[in-house]
C-alpha positions, 0 to 999 in steps of 0.5 A: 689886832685884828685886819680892819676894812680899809686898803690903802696905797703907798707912795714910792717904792719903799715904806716912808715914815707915814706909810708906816703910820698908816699901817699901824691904824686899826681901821687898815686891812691891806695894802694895795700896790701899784706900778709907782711901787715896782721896781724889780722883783727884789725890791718888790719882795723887801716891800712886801715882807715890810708891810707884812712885818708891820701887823699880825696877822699881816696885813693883805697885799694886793695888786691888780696883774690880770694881764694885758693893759692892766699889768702893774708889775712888768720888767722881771715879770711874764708880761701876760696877754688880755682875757680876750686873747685867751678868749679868741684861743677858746674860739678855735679850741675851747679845750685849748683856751681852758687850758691856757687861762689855768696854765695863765693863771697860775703863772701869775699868781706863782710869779706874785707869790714869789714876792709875797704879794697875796692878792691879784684882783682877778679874773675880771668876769665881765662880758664883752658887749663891744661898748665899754672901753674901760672893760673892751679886751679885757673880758674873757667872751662875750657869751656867759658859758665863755666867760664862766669856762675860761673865768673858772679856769683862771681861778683853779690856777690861781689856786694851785699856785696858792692864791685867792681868785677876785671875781670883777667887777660884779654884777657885770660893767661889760654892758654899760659905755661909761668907766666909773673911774671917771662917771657914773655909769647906768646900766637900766635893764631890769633883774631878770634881762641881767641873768647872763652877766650872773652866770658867771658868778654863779658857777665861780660861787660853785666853785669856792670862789674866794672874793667879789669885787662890787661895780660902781654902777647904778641899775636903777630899775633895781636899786637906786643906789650903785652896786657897791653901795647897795645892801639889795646887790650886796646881800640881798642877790649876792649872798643870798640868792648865789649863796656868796661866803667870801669877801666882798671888795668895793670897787676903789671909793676914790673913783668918781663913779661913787663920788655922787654919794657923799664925801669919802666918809659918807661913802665909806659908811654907805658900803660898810652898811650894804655889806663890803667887808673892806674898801680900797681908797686909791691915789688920794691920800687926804681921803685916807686919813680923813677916813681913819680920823673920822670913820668910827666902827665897831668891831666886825668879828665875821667880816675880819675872819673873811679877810685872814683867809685870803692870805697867800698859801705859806710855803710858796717858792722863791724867784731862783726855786720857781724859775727851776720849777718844770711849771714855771718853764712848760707855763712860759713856753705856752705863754710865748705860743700865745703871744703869736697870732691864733691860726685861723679855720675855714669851713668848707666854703672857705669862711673863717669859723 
């Protein structure tokens, strides 16, 4: 059976009868867990290798651990800080905050790994604008270079540690005042005014970036339909103009930002047809089910193949084997230099630079 293109979430801390259900339908991919899924780091371990044992190829477990605010498993993990504060180390020594985003992203992915878990849903690529709470610290910068340097480090980490980078929340949420997990946010600068916030996509892309996460967020003087659902932003600039081969997520359908068209099989269809290869539905399990009785599709041979390639590297240490690791202790020693507070420079007369 081949992974389908739907991400589902679970209910407690262990599978249930219908967790169990849910699993088995051929329209789901992956799983998506969140902190209600946690408890320490051996629990976590036994629920992922279930959800693996449940289909071949293994369905995709996946997680969102960028750091700061969005951490979803904390007690038995390294609590890592927001993007911004690798950003402000990147302020005072750019070689320094390069160092220190690869050094964090590989310590998140290895400790994920650990238990099994696949995917984090990172690094957010977002610029920094100052006006969107919902993004705020955790954007990286607020210039495209910052953002793209730091962004590309993280991804490296995450690679050396054997897991795929998802870049967020494409083509850019910095700019725009509304959270699409409650409104519809509309960003209506035309295509050209928009270059910074593909720069770094552009130079991840480069780079083999593995996956995209796609906005609900509406340009109108681009496309009248958000980002998620448009076959313009989609396929049209993402894999064509930047040449994107990975997968591409669609941003939760559960959220209100793409509760505007349509129902959730109506949604689903939509982001499908624009070129999503699997959909995250979150914290709503009568929109799950209604979408594996009602979402009819015919095999997607390309989409499916995208998807088995984000499974983590086989072979990954165990929670005792990583802690002995020299990686593992150097990484947490750069980690407990990054929680204090940055030196601060003067210039010459005395300002800080």
């Amino acid at each position: 059976m081949s992974l389908g293109p739907l991400m589902i979430d679970l209910e407690g801390t262990s599978l249930t009868p219908e967790d169990q259900k849910l699993l088995h339908h051929p329209l789901v991919g992956g799983v998506i867990l969140f902190a209600r899924n946690y408890r320490d780091p051996p629990q976590l371990a036994a629920l992922v290798a279930a959800i693996h044992a449940a289909r071949s190829p293994p369905l995709i477990v996946a997680v969102d651990q960028e750091g700061g605010r969005v951490q979803r498993f904390r007690e038995g993990f390294s609590l890592l800080p927001p993007a911004r504060r690798i950003g402000r180390e990147y302020d005072l020594d750019p070689k320094a905050g390069i160092q220190l985003s690869r050094t964090l992203g590989w310590l998140m992915a290895a400790e994920l790994r650990a238990c099994g878990v696949d995917i984090s849903f990172a690094p957010c690529v977002d610029l920094e604008y100052g006006v969107n709470e919902a993004i705020g610290d955790r954007a990286f910068h607020g210039t495209p270079e910052g953002v793209s340097q730091l962004a590309l480090a993280w991804m490296t980490g995450m690679r050396e540690a054997g897991m795929a980078a998802t870049a967020k929340h494409f083509p850019g949420h910095g700019a725009v005042v509304a959270d699409s997990h409650l409104v519809l946010p509309v960003d209506r600068r035309p295509l050209v005014d928009l270059d910074s916030e593909l720069t770094p996509y552009r130079r991840l892309i480069a780079n083999g970036l593995p996956a995209v996460m796609v906005a609900h967020i509406q340009f109108p003087a681009v496309d009248p339909n958000p980002a998620s659902l448009s076959r313009y932003w989609i396929r049209d600039v993402l894999r064509g103009e930047l040449g994107f081969q990975g997968v591409v997520f669609a941003d939760d359908l559960s959220m209100k930002g793409a509760a505007a068209f349509g129902d959730i099989v109506s949604r689903a269809r939509q982001a499908l047809a624009a070129g999503c290869d699997m959909l995250p539905v979150c914290n709503h399990r009568p929109s799950v089910i209604e979408l594996l009785d009602k979402l009819h599709l015919e095999p997607q041979p390309a989409s499916a193949l995208r998807l088995v390639r984000l499974h983590g590297r086989s072979g990954a240490p165990d929670r005792a084997a990583l802690a002995a690791l020299p990686e593992w202790q150097r990484a947490r020693e750069r980690l407990a230099q990054a929680a204090q507070a940055p030196a601060l420079k003067l210039d010459g007369e005395g300002r800080l630079s």
